[in-house]
C-alpha positions as CSV (number, residue, x, y, z in Angstrom):
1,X,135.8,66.1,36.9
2,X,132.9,64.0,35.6
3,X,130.1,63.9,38.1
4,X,127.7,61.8,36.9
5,X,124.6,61.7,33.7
6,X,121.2,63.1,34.3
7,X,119.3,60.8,32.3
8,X,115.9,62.8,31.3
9,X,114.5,63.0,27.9
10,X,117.1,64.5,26.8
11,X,119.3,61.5,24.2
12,X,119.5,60.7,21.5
13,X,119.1,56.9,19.5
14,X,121.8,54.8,19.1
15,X,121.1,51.0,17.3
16,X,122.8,48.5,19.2
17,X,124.3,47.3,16.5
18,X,126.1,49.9,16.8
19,X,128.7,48.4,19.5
20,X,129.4,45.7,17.0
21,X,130.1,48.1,14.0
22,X,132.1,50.3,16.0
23,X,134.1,47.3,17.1
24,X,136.0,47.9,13.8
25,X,136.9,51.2,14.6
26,X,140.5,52.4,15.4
27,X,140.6,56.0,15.9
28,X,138.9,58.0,18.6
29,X,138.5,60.6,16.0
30,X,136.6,58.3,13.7
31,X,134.2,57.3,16.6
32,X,133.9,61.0,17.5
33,X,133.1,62.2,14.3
34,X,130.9,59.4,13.2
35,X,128.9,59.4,16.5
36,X,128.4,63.3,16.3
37,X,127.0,63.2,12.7
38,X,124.8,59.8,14.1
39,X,123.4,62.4,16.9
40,X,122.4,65.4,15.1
41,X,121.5,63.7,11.5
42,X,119.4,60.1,12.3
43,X,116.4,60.7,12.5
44,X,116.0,62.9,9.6
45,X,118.0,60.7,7.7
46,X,115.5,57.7,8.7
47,X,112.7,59.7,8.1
48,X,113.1,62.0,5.5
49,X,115.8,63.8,3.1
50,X,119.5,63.3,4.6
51,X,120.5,66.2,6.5
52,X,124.1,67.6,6.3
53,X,126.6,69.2,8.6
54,X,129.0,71.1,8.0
55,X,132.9,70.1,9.4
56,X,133.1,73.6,11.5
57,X,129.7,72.4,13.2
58,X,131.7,69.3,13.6
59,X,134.0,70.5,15.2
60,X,132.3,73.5,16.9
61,X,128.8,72.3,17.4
62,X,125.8,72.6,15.3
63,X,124.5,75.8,14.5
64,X,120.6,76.8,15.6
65,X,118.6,79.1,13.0
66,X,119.6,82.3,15.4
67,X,123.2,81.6,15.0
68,X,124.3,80.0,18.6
69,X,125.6,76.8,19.0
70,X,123.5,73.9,20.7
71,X,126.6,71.9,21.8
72,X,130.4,71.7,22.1
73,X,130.7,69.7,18.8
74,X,133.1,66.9,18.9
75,X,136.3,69.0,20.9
76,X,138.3,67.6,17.8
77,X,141.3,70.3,16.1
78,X,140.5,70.5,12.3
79,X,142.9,68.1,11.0
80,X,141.4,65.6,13.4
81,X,138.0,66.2,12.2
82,X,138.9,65.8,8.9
83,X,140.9,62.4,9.7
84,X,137.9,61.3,11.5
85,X,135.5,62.0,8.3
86,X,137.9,60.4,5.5
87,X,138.3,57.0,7.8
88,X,134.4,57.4,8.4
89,X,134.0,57.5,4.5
90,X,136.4,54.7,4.0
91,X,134.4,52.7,6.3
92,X,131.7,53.3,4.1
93,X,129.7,55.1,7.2
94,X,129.1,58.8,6.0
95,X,129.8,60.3,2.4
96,X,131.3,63.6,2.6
97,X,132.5,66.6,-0.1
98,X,134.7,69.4,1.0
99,X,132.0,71.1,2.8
100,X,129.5,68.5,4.3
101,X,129.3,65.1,5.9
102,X,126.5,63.0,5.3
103,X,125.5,59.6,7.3
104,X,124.9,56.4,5.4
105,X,121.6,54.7,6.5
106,X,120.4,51.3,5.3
107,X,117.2,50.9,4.1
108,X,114.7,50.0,7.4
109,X,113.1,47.0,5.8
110,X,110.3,44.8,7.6
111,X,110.3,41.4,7.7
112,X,107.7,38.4,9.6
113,X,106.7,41.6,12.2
114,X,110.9,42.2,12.9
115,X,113.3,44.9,11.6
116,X,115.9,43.5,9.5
């Protein structure tokens, strides 16, 4: 039974555009799988060299350096996961290859002391 956040500084960001853009989406496995890879790749892709994960984290969770997991991942079966990726990439959200996902960030560009 759900019982509640504990909000502490412990989230992650998510644009609020995002609400709009996810509008468009149809399948709970897209949203999962899109969200996940928003979660553990945004900053980095923001602020430096796009990170990738890998579908099994995905699913699974992401993997720390020592091997354990730091979450759940997405509770998704494969074949949903991979569903979820292919509409992501047909929505022109993440670019993927067999192995990897990758999130698709525009450009952050400045404009009259305003983010565009």
């Amino acid at each position: 039974m759900f019982k509640g956040i504990e909000f502490k500084q412990n989230w992650f960001m998510m644009p609020n555009e995002w609400t709009d853009i996810a509008y468009h989406i149809t399948s709970l496995a897209e949203l999962k799988v899109v969200e996940y890879v928003i979660r553990h790749t945004w900053e980095s892709s923001v602020h430096g060299p796009p990170i990738s994960i890998m579908l099994d984290e995905i699913q699974h969770g992401r993997r720390k350096r020592d091997g354990s997991r730091m979450d759940r991942g997405t509770g998704l079966d494969k074949a949903a996961v991979v569903d979820g990726v292919q509409r992501g990439v047909s929505h022109g959200f993440l670019i993927a290859n067999k192995t990897d996902v990758r999130l698709i960030v525009s450009e952050i560009k400045e404009t009259e002391g305003s983010l565009a």
